[in-house]
C-alpha positions as CSV (number, residue, x, y, z in Angstrom):
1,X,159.8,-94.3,133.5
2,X,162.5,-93.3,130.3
3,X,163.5,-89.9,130.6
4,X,163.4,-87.8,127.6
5,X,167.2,-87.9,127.2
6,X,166.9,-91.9,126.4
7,X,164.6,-91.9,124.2
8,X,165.8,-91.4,120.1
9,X,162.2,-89.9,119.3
10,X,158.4,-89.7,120.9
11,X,155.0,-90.0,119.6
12,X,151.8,-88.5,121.5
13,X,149.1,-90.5,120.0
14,X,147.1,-88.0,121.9
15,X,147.5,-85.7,118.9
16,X,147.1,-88.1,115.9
17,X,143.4,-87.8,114.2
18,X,141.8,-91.2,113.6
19,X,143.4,-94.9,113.6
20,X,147.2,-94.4,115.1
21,X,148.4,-97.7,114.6
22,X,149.6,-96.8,110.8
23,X,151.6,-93.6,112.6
24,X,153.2,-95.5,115.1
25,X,154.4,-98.4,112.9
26,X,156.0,-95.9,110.4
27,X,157.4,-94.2,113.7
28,X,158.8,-97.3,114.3
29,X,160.5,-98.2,111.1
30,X,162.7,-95.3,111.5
31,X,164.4,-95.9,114.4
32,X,167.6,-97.1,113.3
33,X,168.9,-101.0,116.2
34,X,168.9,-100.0,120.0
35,X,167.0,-96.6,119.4
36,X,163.8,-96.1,121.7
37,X,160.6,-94.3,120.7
38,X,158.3,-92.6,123.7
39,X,154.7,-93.7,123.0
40,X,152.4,-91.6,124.6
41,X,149.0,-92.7,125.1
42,X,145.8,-92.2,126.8
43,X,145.1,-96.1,127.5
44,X,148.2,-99.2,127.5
45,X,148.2,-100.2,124.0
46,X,148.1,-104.2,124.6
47,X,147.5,-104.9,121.2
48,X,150.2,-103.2,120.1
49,X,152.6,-105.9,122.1
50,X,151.9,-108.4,120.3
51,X,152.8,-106.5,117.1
52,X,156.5,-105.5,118.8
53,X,157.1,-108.7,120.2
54,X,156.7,-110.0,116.3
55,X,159.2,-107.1,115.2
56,X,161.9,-107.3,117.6
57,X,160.9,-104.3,119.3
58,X,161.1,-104.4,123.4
59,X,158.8,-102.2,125.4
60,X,158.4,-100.8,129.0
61,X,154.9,-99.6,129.7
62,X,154.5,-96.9,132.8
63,X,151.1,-95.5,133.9
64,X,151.8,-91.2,134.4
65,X,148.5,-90.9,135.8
66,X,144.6,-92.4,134.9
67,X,144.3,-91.0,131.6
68,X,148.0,-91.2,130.8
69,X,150.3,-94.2,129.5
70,X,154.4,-93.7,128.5
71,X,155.7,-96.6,126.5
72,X,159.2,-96.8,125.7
73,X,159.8,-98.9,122.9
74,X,163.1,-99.9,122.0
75,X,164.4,-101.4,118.3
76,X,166.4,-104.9,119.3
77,X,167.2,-105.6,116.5
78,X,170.7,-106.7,115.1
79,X,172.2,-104.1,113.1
């Protein structure tokens, strides 16, 4: 699982009212080749992968507990 220290910025999706997708991607044009964003979830976001994959992001899914998911997602991208 990243540690806090690794990560350039995180996102609880727990907190974000309605649809999160749009949040996330915005989250995720911010971070700037080789920063990582901590996802925090209450399900792994599959769909999302596909998404990443598209982008250039890479991603390391970690289930904290059963109503808990930690994605690290991480811009790998050339600069």
């Amino acid at each position: 699982m990243p540690s806090e220290q690794d990560v350039s910025d995180r996102l609880d999706a727990r907190e974000i009212d309605g649809e999160p997708f749009g949040t996330i991607t915005a989250a995720l044009d911010d971070l700037a080749p080789g920063e990582s964003l901590l996802l925090i979830n209450t399900f792994e976001p599959v769909p999302l992968y596909g998404v990443l994959d598209e982008r250039g992001f890479a991603h390391d899914a970690t289930r904290v507990d059963e109503e808990e998911w930690h994605v690290e997602i991480t811009n790998s991208t050339a600069e």
